[in-house]
C-alpha positions in Angstrom: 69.3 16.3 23.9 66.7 13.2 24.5 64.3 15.4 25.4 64.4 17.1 22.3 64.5 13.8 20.4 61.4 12.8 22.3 59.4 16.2 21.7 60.2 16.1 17.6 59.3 12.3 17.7 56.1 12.9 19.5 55.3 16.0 16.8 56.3 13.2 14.0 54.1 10.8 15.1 50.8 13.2 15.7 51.6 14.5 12.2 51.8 11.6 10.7 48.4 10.4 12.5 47.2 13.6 11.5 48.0 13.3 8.0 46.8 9.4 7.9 43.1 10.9 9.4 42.7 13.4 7.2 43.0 11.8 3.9 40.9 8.9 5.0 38.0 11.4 5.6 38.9 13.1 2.3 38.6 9.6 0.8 35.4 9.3 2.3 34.1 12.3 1.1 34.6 11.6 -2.9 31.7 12.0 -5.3 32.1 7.7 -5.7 32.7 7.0 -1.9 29.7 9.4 -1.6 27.6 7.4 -4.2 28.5 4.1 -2.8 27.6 4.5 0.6 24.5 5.9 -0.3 23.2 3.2 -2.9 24.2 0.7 0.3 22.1 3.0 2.5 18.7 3.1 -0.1 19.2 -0.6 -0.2 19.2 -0.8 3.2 16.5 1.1 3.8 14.3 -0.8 1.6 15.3 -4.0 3.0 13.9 -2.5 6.4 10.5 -1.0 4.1 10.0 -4.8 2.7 10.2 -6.3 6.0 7.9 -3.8 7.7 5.2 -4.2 4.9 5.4 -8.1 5.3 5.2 -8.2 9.1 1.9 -5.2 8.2 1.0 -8.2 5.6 0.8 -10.8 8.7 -0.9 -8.9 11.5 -3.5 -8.2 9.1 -4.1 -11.6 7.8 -4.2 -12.3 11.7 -6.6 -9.9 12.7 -8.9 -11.0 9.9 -8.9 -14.6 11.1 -9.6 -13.4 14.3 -12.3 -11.1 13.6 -13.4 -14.0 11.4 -13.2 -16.6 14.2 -15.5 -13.6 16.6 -18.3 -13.4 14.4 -18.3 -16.7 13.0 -17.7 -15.7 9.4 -15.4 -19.1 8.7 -14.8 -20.1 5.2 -16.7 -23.6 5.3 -19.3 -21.2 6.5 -20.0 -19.4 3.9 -23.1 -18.2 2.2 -24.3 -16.0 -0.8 -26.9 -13.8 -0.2 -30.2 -13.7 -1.5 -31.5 -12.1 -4.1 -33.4 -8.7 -4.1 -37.3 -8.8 -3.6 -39.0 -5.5 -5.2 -42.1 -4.7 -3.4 -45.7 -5.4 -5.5 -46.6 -1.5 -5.2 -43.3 -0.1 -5.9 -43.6 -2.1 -9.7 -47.9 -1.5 -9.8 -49.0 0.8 -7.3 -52.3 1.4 -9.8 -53.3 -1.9 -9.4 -52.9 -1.9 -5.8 -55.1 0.7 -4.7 -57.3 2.6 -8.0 -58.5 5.0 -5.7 -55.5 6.8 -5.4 -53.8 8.8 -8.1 -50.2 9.4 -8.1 -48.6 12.4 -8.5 -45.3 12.8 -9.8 -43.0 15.0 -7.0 -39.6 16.4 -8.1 -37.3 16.3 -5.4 -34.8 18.6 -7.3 -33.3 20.5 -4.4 -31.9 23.2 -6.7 -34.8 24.4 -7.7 -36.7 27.6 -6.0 -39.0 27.1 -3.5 
């Protein structure tokens, strides 16, 4: 008799634990349960985005200083270019040389040759 006792208490208990596990996963498997976890998972995720972008942010402000620093571009250092000189006979090439006349070439490479 204690044997059977023990044998329908032991199939009580794994029904019971049985019972307990399935409706927790059947809980987790609602349309809500569903949404929830996965608004904490896309929040998550851009948590993780932000931080990578930020630390992308640093190294590259780092690797500019350092290039900066190699070829001695610092900001106290800094200076404008000058301005654009046009050549004399690019603007008056008559007046250079009257000799030579100037003909006009089209460089249209779509016409026939």
């Amino acid at each position: 008799m204690f044997r059977r006792t023990f044998w329908f208490t032991a199939g009580a208990a794994a029904g019971v634990w049985a019972t307990t596990k399935v409706n927790r996963k059947l809980k987790q498997l609602t349309p809500e349960s569903l949404a929830a976890r996965t608004a904490d998972k896309a929040i998550e995720a851009g948590h993780k985005l932000k931080d990578f972008a930020l630390d992308v942010k640093a190294g590259m402000v780092e690797r500019e200083s350092e290039l900066n620093d190699a070829l001695g571009l610092n900001a106290s250092n800094v200076r404008e270019l000058p301005a654009q000189r046009r050549l004399a006979a690019i603007d008056q090439p008559h007046q250079q040389n009257p000799k030579i006349s100037y003909k006009k070439i089209s460089y249209n490479r779509n016409e026939d040759h």
